[in-house]
Structure formats: structure tokens, C-alpha cells
N, C-alpha and C positions, 0 to 999 in steps of 0.2 A: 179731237184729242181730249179737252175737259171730261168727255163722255167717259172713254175709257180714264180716266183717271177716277172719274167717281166710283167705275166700276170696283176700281182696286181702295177706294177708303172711305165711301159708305153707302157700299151695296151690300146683300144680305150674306156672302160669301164672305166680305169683311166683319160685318158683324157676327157670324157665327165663329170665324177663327179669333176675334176678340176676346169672346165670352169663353170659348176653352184657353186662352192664353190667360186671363184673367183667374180661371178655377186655379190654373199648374201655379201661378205669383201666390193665391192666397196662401196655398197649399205649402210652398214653399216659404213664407213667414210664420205659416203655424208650427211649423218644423226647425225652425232659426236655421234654414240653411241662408247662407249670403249669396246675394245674386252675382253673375261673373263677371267682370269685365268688359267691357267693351274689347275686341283683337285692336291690337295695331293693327294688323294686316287687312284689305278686305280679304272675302272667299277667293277672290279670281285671284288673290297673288301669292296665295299659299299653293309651294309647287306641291305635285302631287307625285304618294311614293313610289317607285318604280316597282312594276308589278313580278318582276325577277325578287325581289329581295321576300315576298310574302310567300313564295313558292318553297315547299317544304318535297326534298326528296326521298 
């Protein structure tokens, strides 16, 4: 199990999507935009919209 876990935070798959999350942060202080909040919510408890209401007749 340690194994896979290193895979996920410092194998090269980690360190590649590091270094572009790091270019978009700089890139976003050169720009003064403010970074976002943390959700209260996680992903899995934000319900998801009903796919009737996005349907255009």
C-alpha cells in the first residue's frame, strides 16, 4: 500500500502535474487574481443537476 501511495506523491506523474500546477499559481499571482476558496462541500456531496433541466426544446 506505501507503494502505491508514493506512486501518487512522488512519482514522476506527481511531479509532472506539480510543476504545471505550479506554472497556472505563478501565472495567477502575476495577474493579482486571488486564489478560491477551499468548497465546504467535498466533490461527491455536491448533488449533480438534473439532466432534464439542461435539455433545450
Amino acid at each position: 500500500m506505501q507503494g502505491e501511495l508514493d506512486v501518487l506523491t512522488v512519482g514522476a506523474r506527481y511531479k509532472k502535474l506539480a510543476g504545471e500546477v505550479k506554472k497556472i499559481d505563478d501565472l495567477r499571482k502575476q495577474q493579482n487574481v486571488p486564489e478560491l476558496p477551499a468548497s465546504e462541500l467535498a466533490d461527491d456531496e455536491i448533488e449533480p443537476q438534473d439532466a432534464d433541466e439542461d435539455e433545450v426544446d
